[in-house]
N, CA and C of each residue as an Amber inpcrd file, in Angstrom:
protein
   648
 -12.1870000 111.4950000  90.8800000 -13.4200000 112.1090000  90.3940000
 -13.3140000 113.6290000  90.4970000 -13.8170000 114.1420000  89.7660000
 -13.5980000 115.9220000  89.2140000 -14.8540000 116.2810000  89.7900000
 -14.1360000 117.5300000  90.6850000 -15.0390000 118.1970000  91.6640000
 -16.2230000 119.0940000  90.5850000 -17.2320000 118.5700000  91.1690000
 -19.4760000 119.5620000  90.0820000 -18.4530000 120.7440000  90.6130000
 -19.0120000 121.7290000  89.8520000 -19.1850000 123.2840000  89.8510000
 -20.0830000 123.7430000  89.3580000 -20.0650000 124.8270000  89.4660000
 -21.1160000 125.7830000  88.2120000 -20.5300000 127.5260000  88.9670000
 -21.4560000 127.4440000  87.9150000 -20.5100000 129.5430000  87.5660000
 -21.9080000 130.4440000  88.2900000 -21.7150000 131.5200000  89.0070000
 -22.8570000 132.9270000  89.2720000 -22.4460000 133.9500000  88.8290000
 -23.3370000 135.0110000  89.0420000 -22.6060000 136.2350000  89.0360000
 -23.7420000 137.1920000  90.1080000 -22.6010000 137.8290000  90.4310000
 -23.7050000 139.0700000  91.6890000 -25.4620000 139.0470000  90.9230000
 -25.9650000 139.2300000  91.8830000 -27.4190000 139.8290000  91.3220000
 -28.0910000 140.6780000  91.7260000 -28.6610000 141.8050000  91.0930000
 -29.4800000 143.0240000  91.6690000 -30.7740000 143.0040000  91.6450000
 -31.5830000 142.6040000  90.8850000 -32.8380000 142.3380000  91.5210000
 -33.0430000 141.2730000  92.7060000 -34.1750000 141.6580000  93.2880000
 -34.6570000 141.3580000  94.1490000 -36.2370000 140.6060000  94.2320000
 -36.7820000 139.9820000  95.2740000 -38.2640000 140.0630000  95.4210000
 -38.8170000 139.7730000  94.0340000 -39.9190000 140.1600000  94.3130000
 -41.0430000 140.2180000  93.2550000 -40.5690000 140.7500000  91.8450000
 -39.3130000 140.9340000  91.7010000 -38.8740000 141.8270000  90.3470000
 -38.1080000 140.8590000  89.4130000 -38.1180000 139.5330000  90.1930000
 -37.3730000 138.5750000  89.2410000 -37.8760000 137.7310000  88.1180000
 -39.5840000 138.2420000  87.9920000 -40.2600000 137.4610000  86.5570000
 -38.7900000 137.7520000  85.6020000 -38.1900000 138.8280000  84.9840000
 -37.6570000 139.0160000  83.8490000 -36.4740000 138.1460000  83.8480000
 -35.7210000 138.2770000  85.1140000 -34.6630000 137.3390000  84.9560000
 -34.8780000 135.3310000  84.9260000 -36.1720000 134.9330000  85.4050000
 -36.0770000 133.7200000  84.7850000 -36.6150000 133.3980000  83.3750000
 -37.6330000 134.4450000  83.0100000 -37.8780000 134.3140000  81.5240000
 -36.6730000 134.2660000  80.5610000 -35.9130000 135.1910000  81.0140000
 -33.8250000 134.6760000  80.3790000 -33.3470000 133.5290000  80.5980000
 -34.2340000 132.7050000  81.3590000 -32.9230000 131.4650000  81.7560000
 -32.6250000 131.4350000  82.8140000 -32.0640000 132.4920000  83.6350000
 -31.5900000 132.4470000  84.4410000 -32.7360000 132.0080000  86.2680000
 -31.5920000 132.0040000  87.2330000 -32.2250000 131.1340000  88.6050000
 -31.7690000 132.2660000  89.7970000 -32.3590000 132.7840000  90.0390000
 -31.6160000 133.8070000  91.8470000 -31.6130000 132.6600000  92.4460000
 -30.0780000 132.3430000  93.0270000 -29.4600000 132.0570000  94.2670000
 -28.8710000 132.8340000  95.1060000 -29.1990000 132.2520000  96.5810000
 -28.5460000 132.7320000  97.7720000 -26.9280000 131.7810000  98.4640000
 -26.3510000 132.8350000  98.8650000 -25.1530000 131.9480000  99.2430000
 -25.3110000 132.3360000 100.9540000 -24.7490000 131.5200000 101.4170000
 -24.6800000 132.0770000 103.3250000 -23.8670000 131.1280000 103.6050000
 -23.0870000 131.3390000 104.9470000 -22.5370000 130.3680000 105.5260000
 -21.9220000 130.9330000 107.0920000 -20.4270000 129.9550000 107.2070000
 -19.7480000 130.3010000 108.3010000 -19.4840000 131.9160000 108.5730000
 -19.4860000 132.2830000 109.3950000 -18.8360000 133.9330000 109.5470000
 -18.3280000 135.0470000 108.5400000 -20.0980000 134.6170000 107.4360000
 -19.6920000 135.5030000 106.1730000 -21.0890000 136.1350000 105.5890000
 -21.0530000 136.9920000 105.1080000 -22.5150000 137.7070000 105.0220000
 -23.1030000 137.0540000 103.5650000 -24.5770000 136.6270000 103.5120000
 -25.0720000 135.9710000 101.9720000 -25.0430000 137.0750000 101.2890000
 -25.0210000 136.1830000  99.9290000 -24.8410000 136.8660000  98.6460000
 -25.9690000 136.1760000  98.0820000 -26.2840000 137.4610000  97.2350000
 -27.5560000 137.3540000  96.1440000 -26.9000000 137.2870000  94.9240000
 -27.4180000 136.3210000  93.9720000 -26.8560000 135.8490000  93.0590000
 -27.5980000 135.2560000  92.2720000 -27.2890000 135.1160000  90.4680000
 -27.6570000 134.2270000  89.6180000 -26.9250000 133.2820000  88.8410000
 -27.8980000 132.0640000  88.5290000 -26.9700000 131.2840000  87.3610000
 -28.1660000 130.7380000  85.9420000 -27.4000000 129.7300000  85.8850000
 -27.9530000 129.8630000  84.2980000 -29.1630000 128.3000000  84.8660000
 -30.3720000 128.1120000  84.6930000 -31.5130000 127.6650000  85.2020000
 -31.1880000 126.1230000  84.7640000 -30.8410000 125.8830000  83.7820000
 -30.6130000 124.2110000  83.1380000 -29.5910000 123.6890000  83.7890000
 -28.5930000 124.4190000  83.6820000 -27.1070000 124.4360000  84.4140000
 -27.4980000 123.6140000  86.1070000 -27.8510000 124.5850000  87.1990000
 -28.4020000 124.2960000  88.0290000 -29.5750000 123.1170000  87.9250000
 -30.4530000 122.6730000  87.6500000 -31.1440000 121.6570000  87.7190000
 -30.6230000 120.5290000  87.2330000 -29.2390000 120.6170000  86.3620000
 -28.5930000 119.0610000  86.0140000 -27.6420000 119.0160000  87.0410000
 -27.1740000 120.0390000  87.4460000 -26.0900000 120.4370000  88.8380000
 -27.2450000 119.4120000  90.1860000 -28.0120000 119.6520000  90.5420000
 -28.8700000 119.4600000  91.6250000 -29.3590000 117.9690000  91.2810000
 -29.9840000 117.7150000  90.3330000 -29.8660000 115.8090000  90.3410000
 -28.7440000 115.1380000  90.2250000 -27.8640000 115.4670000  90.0960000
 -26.4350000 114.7090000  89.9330000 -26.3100000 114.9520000  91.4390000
 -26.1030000 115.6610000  92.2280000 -25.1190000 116.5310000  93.0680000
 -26.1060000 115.8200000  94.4480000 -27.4750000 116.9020000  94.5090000
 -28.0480000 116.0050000  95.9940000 -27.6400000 117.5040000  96.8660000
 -27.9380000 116.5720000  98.1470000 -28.1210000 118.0470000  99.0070000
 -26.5100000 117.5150000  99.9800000 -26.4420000 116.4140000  99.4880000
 -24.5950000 116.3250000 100.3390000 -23.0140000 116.1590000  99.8270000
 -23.2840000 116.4210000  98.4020000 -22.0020000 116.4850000  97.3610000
 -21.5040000 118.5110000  97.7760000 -19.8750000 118.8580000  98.3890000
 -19.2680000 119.7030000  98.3260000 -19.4640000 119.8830000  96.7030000
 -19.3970000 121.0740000  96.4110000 -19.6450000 122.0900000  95.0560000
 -18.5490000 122.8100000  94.8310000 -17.7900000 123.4380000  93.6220000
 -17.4730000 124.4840000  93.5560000 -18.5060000 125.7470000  92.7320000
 -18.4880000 126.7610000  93.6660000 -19.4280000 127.6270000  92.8770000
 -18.0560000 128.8190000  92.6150000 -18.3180000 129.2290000  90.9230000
 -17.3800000 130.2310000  90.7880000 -17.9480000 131.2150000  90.6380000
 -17.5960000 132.2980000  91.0460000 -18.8380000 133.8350000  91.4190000
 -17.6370000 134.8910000  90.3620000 -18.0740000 135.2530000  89.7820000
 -18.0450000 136.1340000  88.6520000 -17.2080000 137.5150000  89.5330000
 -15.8380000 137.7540000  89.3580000 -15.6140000 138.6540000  90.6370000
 -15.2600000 138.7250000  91.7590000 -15.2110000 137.4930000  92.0550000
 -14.8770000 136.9640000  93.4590000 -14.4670000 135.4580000  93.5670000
 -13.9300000 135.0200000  94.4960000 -12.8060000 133.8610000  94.4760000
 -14.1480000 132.2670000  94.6690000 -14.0440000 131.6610000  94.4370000
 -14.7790000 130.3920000  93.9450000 -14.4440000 129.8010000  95.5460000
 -16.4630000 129.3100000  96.0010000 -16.1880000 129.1260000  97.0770000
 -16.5790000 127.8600000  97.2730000 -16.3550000 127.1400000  98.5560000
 -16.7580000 125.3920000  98.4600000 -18.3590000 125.0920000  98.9990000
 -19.5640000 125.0330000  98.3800000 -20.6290000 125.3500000  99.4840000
 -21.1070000 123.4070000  98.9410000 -22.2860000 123.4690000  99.6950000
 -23.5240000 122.2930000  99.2130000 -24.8970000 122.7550000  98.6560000
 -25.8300000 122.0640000  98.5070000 -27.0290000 122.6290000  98.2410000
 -28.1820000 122.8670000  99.8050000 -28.4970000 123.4030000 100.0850000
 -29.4620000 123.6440000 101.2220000 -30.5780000 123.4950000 100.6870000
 -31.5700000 124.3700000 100.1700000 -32.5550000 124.1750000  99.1490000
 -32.6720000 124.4780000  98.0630000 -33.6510000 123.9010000  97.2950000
 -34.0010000 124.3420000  95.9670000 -35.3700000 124.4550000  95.7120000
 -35.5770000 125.3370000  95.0300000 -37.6230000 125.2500000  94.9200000
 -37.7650000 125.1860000  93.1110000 -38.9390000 124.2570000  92.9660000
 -39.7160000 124.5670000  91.8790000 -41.0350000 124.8570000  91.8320000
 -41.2830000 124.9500000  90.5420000 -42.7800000 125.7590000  90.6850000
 -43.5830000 124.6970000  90.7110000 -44.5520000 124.6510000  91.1430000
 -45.7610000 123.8960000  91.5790000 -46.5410000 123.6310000  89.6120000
 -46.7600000 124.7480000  89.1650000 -47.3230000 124.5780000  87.5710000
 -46.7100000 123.8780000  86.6240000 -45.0270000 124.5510000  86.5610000
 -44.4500000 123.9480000  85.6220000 -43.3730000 123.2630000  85.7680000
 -42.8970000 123.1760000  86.9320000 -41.8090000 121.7400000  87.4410000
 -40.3480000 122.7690000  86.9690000 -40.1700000 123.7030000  86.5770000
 -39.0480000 124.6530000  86.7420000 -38.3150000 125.1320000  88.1160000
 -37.3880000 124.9380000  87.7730000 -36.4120000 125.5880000  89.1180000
 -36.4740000 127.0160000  89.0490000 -36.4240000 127.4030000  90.4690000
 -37.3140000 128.4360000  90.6680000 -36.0420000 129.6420000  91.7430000
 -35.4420000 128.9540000  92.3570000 -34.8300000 129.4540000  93.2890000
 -34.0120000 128.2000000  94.0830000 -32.7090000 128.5030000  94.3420000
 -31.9330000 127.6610000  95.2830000 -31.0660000 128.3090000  96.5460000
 -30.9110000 127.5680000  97.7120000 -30.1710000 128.3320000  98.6920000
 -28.8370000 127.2260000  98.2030000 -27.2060000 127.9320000  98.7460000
 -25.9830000 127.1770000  98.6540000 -25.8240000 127.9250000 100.2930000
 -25.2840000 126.8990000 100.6580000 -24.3030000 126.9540000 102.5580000
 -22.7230000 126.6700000 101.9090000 -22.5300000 127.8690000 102.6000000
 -20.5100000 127.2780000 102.4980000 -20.2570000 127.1350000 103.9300000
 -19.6060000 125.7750000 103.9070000 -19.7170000 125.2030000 105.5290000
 -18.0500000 125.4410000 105.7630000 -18.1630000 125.1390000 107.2050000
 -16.6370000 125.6910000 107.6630000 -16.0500000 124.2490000 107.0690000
 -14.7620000 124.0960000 106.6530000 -14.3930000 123.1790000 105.9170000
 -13.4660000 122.1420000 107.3360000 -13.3710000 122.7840000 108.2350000
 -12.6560000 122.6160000 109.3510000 -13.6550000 121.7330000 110.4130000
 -14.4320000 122.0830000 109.8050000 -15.5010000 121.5020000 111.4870000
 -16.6670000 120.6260000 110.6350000 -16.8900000 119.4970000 111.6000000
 -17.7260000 118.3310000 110.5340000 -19.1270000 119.0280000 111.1600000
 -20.1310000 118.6380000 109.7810000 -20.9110000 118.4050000 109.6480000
 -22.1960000 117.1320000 109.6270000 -23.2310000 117.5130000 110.4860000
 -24.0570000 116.2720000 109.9920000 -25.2030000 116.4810000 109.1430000
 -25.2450000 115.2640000 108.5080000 -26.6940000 115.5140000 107.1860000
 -27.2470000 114.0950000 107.0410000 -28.0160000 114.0370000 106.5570000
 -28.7540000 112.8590000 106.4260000 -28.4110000 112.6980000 104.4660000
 -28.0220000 111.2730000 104.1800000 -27.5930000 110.9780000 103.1350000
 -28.6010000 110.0210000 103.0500000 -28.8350000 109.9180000 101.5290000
 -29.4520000 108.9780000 100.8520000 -28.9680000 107.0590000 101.2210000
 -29.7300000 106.6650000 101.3010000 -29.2890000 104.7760000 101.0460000
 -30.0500000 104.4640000  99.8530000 -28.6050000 104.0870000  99.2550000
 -29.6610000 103.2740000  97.7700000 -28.8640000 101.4320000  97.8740000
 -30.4110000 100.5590000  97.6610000 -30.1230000  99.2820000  98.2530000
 -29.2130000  98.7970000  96.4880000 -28.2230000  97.6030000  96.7330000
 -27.4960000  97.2280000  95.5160000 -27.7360000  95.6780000  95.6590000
 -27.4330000  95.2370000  94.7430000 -27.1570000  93.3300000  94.6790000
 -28.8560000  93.1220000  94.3340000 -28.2830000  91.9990000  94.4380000
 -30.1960000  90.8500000  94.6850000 -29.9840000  90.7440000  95.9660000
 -31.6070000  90.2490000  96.6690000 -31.6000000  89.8600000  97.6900000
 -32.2080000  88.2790000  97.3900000 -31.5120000  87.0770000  97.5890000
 -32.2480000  86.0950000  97.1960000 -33.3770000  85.3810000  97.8220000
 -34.0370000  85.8420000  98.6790000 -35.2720000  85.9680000  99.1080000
 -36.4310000  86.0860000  98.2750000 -35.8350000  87.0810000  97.3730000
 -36.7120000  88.4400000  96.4710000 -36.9160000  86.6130000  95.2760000
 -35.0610000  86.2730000  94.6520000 -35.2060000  85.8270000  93.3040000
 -35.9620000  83.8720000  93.7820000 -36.0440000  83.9790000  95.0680000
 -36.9860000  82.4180000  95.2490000 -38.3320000  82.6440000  95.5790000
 -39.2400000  83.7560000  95.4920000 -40.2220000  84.2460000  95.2760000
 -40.4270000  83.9730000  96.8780000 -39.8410000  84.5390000  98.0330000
 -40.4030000  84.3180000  99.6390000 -40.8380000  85.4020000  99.9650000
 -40.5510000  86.0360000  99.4470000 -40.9890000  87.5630000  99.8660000
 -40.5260000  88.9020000  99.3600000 -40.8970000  90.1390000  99.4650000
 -41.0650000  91.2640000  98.9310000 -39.4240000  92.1030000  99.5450000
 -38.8260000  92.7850000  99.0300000 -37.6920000  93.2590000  99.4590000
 -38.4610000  94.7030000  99.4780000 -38.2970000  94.9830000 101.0930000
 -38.8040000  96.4380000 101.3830000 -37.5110000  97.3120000 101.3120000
 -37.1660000  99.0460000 101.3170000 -36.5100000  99.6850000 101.9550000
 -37.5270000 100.0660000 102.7710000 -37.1870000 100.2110000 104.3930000
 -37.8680000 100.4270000 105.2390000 -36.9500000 101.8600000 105.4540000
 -35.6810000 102.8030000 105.2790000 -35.3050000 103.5900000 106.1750000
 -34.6270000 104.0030000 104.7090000 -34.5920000 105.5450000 103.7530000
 -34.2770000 106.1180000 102.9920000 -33.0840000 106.6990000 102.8100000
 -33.0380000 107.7250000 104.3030000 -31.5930000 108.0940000 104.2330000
 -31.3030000 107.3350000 106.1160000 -30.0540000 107.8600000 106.1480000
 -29.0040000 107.8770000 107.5640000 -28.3770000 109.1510000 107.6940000
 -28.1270000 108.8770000 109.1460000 -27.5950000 110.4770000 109.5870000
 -26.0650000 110.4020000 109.8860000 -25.4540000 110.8600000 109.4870000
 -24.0490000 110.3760000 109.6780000 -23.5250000 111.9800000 109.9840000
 -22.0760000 111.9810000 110.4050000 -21.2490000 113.0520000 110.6610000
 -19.9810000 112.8700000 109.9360000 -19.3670000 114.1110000 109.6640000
 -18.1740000 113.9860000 109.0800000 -17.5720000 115.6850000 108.2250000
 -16.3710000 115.3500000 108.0550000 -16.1120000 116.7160000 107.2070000
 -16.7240000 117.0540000 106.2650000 -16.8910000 118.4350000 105.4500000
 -17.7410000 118.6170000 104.8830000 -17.0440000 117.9350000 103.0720000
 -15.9620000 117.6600000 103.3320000 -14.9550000 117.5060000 102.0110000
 -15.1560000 115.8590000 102.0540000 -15.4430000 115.4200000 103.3090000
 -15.4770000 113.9460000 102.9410000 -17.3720000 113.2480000 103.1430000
 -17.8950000 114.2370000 102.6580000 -19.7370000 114.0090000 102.5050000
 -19.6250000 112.9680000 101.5850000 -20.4130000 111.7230000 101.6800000
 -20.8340000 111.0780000 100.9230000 -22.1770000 111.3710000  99.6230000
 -22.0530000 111.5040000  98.5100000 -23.6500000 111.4420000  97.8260000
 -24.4010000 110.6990000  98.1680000 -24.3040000 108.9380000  98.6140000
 -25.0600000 108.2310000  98.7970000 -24.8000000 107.3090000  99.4110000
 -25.2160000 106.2830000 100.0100000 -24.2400000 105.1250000 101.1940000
 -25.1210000 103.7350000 100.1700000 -24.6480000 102.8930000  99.4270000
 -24.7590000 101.5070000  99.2870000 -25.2880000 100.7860000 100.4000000
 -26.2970000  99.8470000 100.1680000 -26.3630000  98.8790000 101.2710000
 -26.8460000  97.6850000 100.5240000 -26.0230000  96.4710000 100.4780000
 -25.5750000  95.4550000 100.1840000 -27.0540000  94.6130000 100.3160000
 -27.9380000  94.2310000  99.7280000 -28.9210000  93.3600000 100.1800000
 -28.8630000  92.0020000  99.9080000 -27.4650000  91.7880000  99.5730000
 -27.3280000  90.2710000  99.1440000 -27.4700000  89.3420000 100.4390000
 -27.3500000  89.6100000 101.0460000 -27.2750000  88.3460000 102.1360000
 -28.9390000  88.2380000 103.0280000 -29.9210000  88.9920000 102.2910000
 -31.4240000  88.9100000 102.8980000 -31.7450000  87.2380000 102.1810000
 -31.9210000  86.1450000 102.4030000 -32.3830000  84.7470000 102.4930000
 -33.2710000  84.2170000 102.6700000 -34.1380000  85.1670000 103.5720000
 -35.3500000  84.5730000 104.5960000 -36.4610000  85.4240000 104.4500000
 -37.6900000  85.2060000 104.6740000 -38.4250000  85.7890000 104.9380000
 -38.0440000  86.4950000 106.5640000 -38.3970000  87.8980000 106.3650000
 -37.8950000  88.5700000 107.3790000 -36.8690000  88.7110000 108.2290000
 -35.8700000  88.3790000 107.1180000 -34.3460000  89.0220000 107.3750000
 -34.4620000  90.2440000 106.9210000 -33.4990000  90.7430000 107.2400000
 -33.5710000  92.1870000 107.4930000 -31.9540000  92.6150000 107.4220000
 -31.6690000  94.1670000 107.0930000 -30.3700000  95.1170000 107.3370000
 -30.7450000  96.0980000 107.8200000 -29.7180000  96.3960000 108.7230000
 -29.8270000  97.5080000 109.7210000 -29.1200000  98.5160000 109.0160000
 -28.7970000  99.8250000 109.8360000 -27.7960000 100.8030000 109.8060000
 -26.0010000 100.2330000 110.4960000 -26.1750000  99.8180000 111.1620000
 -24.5480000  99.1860000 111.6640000 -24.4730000  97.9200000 110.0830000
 -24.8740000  97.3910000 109.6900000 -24.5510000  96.7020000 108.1910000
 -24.5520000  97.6410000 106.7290000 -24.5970000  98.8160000 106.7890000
 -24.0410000  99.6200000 106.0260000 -22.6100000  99.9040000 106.1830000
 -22.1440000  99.8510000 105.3310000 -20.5550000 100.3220000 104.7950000
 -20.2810000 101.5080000 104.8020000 -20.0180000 101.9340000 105.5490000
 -19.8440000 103.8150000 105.8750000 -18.0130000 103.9510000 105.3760000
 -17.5080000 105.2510000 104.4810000 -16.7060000 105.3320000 104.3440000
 -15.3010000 105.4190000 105.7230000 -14.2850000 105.7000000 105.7830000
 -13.6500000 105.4720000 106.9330000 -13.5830000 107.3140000 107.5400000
 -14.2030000 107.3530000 107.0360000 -14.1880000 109.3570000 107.5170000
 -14.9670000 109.4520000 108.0560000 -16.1420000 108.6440000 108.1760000
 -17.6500000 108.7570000 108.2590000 -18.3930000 108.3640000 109.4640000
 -19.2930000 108.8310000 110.3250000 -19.2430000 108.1330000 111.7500000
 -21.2110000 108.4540000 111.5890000 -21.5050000 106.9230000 111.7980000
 -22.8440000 107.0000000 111.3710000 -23.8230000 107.6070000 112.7430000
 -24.8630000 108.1220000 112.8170000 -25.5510000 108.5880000 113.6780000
 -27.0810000 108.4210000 114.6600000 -27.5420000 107.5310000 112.6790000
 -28.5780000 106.9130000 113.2370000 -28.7570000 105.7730000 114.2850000
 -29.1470000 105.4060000 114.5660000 -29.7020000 104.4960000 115.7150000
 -29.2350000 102.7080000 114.8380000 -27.8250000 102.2090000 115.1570000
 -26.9340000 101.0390000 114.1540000 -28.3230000  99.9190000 114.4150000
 -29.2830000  99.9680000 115.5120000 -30.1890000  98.7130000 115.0020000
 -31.2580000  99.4350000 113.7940000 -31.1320000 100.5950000 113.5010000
 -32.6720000 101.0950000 112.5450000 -32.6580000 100.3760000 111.3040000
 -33.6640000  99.1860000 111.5550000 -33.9450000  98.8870000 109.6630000
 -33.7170000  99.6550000 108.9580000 -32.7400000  98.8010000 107.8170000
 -32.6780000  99.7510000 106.2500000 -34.0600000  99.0210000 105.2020000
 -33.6210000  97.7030000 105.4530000 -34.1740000  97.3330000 103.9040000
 -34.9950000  95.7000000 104.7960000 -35.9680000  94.5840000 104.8620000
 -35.9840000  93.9100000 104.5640000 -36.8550000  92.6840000 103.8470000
 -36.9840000  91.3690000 104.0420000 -38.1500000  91.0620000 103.2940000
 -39.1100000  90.8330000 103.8420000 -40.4570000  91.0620000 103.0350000
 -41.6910000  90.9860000 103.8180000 -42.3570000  90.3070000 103.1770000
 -43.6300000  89.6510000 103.7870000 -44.5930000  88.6290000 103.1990000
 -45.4610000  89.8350000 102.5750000 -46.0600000  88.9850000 101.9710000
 -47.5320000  89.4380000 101.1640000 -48.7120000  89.4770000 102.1540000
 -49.6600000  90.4270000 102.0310000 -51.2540000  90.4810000 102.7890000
 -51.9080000  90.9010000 101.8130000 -52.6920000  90.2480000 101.2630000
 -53.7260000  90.5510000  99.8660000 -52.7100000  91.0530000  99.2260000
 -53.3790000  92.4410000  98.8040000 -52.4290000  93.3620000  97.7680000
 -51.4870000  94.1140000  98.3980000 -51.5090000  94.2830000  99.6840000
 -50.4760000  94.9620000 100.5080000 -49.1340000  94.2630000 101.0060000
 -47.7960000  94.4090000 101.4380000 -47.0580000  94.3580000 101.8310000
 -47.2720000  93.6530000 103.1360000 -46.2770000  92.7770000 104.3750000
 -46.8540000  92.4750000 105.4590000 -46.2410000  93.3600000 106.5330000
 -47.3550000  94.8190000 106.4500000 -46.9040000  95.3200000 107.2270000
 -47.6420000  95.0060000 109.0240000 -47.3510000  96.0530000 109.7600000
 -48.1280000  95.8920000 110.7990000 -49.6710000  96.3670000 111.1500000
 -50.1710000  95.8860000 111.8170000 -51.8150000  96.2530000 111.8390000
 -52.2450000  97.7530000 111.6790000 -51.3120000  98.2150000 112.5180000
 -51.7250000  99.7300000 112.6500000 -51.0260000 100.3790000 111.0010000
 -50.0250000  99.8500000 111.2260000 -49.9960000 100.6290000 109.3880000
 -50.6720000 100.1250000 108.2470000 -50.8980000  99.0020000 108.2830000
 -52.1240000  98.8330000 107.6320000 -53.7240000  99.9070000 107.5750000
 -54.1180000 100.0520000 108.4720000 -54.8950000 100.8930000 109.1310000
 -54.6020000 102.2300000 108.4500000 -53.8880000 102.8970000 109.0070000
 -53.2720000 104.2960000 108.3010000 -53.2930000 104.4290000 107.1380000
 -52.7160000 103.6980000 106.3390000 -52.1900000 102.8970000 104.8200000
 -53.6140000 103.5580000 104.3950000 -54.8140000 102.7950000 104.4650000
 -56.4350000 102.9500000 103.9680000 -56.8550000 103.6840000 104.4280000
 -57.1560000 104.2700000 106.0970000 -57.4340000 106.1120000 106.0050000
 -56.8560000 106.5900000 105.6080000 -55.4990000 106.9540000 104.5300000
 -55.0160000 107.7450000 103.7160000 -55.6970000 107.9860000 102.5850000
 -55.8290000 107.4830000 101.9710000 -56.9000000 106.9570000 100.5740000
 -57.4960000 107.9900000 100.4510000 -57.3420000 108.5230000  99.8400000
 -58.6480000 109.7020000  99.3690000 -59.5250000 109.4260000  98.6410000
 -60.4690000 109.7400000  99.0190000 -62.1690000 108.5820000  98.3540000
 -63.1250000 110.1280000  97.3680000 -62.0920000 111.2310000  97.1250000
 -62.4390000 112.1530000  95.8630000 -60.9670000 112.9920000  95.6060000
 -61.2700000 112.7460000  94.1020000 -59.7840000 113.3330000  93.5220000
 -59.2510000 114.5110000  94.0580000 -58.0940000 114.8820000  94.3990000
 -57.4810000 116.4100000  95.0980000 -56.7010000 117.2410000  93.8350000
 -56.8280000 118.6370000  94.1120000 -56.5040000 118.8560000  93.3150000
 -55.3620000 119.7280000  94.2030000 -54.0770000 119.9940000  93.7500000
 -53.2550000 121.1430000  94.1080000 -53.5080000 122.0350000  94.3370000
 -53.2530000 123.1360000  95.4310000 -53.2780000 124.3140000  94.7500000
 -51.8320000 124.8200000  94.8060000 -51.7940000 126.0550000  93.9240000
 -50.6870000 126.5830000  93.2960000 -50.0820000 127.5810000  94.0880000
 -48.8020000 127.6900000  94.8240000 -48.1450000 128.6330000  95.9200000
 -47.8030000 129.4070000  95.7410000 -47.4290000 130.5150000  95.8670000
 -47.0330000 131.9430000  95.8400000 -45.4200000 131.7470000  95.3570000
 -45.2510000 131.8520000  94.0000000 -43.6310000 131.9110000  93.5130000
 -42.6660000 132.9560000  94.1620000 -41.8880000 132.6000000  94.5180000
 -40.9010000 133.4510000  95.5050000 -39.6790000 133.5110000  94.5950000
């Protein structure tokens, strides 16, 4: 598989002076990392937002800087605007390539669970991502977790029944539910009393409206 990139180049505005440069297209990024001073920088705004749903916050990058030697970072953050769902600004970390890192990676559940296809119950993910450690070259995008073998009402997969690559040394807690099946309660899920509870004081009983944050 062919290492994401995308291209920058130095950038001189600053602050509050960057309306003009995203009306062009363009996105100010920051670079920072190991024992190296950040760089202010831009790229091209579409570029970056198909870069960032593919990619995730734990896929190694090449970023090539216009001028300077193409460095290995990840994504740290990214902001959009609250009005119009535009990317707005992103941070990149170039991590020491030498010394592992930990991050919390995505779990996305795969298979049937045949629980789900004999109508016994509801296939929850109970736990989103895991925290794992490892080099920064051998980051996973996402960890699989197998739900074929859920059968029962309230069988269940943990974190130790995930398939972690062999580079990879998981962190979370190997009994933490990932995924399993649950009964029905009326229209709700069978969760527990108290989350039940929570669940309905959440509810907002008059419409909310946003408000709109200070674009940075």
């Amino acid at each position: 598989m062919s290492t994401l990139s995308i291209s920058a180049r130095p950038r001189e505005l600053r602050g509050r002076h960057l309306g003009p440069l995203r009306r062009q297209g363009a996105v100010p990024v920051v670079v920072y990392g190991h024992n190296q001073p950040s760089l202010a920088l831009e790229t091209d705004a579409r570029s970056l937002e198909r870069l960032w749903h593919h990619a995730g916050k734990t896929t190694l990058l090449d970023l090539d800087i216009v001028g300077a030697s193409t460095r290995k970072v990840i994504f740290r953050e990214i902001q959009f605007s609250p009005r119009t769902g535009a990317v707005m600004h992103a941070d990149f970390f170039a991590p020491n390539l030498r010394q592992k890192t930990v991050a919390d990676v995505p779990v996305v559940l795969v298979g049937e669970a045949p629980a789900v296809e004999m109508k016994l119950g509801m296939l929850l993910q109970v736990a989103t991502t895991l925290k794992i450690e490892c080099l920064p070259g051998d980051l996973p995008s996402q960890l699989p977790a197998d739900v074929g073998g859920l059968d029962a009402l309230d069988s269940h997969l943990v974190a130790a029944d995930v398939e972690l690559p062999s580079k990879v040394t998981l962190l979370s807690d190997p009994g933490e539910v990932v995924a399993k099946i649950a009964g029905r309660r009326g229209k709700g899920m069978d969760l527990p009393e108290d989350e039940v509870v929570e669940a309905a004081e959440a509810e907002p009983t008059e419409p909310v409206t946003a408000g709109e944050t200070e674009e940075s």
